[in-house]
C-alpha positions as CSV (number, residue, x, y, z in Angstrom):
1,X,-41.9,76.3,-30.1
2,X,-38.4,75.1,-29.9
3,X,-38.0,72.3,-28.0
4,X,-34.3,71.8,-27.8
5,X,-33.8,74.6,-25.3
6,X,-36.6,74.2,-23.1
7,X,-35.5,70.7,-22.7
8,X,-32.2,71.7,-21.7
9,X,-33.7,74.1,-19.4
10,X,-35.7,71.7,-17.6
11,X,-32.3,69.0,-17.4
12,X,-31.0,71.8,-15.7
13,X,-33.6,72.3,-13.2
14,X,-33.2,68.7,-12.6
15,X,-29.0,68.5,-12.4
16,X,-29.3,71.3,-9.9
17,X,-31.9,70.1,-7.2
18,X,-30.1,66.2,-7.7
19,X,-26.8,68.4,-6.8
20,X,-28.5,70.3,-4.2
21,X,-29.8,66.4,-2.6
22,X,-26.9,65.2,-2.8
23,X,-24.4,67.7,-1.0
24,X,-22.4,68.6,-4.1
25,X,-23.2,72.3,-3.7
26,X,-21.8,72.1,0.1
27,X,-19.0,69.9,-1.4
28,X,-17.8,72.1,-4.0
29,X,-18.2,75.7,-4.6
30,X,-16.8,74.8,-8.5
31,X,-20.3,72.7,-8.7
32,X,-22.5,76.0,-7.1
33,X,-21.0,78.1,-9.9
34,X,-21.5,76.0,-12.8
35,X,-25.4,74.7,-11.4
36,X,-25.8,78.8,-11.3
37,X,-24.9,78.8,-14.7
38,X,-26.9,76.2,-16.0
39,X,-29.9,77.2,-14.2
40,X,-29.2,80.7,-15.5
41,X,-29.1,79.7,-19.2
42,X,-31.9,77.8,-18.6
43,X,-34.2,80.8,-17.1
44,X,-32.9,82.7,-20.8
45,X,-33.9,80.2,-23.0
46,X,-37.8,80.1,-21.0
47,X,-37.9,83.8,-21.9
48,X,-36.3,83.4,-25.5
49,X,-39.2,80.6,-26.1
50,X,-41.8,82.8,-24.4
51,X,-41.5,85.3,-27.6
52,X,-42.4,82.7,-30.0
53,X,-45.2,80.7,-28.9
54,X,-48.9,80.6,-28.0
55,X,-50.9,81.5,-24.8
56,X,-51.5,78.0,-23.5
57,X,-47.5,77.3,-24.3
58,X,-46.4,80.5,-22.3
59,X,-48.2,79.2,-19.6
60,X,-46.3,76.3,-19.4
61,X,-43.1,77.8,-20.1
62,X,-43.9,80.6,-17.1
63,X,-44.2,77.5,-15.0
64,X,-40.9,75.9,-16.0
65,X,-39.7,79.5,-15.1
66,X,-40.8,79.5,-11.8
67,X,-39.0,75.9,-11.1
68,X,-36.2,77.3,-12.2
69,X,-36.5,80.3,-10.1
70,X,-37.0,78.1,-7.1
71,X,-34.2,75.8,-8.2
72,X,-32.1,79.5,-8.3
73,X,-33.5,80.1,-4.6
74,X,-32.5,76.3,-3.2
75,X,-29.3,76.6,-4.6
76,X,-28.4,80.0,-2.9
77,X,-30.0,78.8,0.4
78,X,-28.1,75.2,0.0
79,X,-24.8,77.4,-0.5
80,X,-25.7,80.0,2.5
81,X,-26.6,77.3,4.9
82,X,-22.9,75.4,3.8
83,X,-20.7,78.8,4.2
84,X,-22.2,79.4,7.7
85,X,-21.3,76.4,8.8
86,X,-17.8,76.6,7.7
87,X,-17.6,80.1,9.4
């Protein structure tokens, strides 16, 4: 298993909910887009790894997946919740 990617997917998982905390998504639509992107890569490189590795790995990796996919789902909500309140 590579570690390199998975590492960066999970720094990305972590950059988005601190940006999510912190207001920067509500702040900045420049800072949604590139979060999206990050957490975006990151979901790739789980499913890249996934092909390579062994049962009790792609269990882990399926649960960095779903952190991300929450991470995906707070940052949407986070970005929803900020447009309707500036409509």
């Amino acid at each position: 298993m590579t570690n390199i990617p998975i590492e960066q997917a999970m720094l990305a998982i972590q950059q988005s909910k601190l940006a999510i905390q912190q207001g920067l998504i509500k702040a900045n639509p420049d800072q949604f887009n590139m979060v999206e992107k990050q957490l975006l890569a990151a979901q790739e490189a789980i499913s890249e790894a996934k092909l390579k590795v062994s049962a009790n790995e792609e269990q882990i990796l399926n649960q960095a997946n779903q952190s991300v996919e929450d991470a995906i789902v707070q940052l949407h909500e986070s970005h929803r919740d900020s447009n309707l309140q500036q409509g």
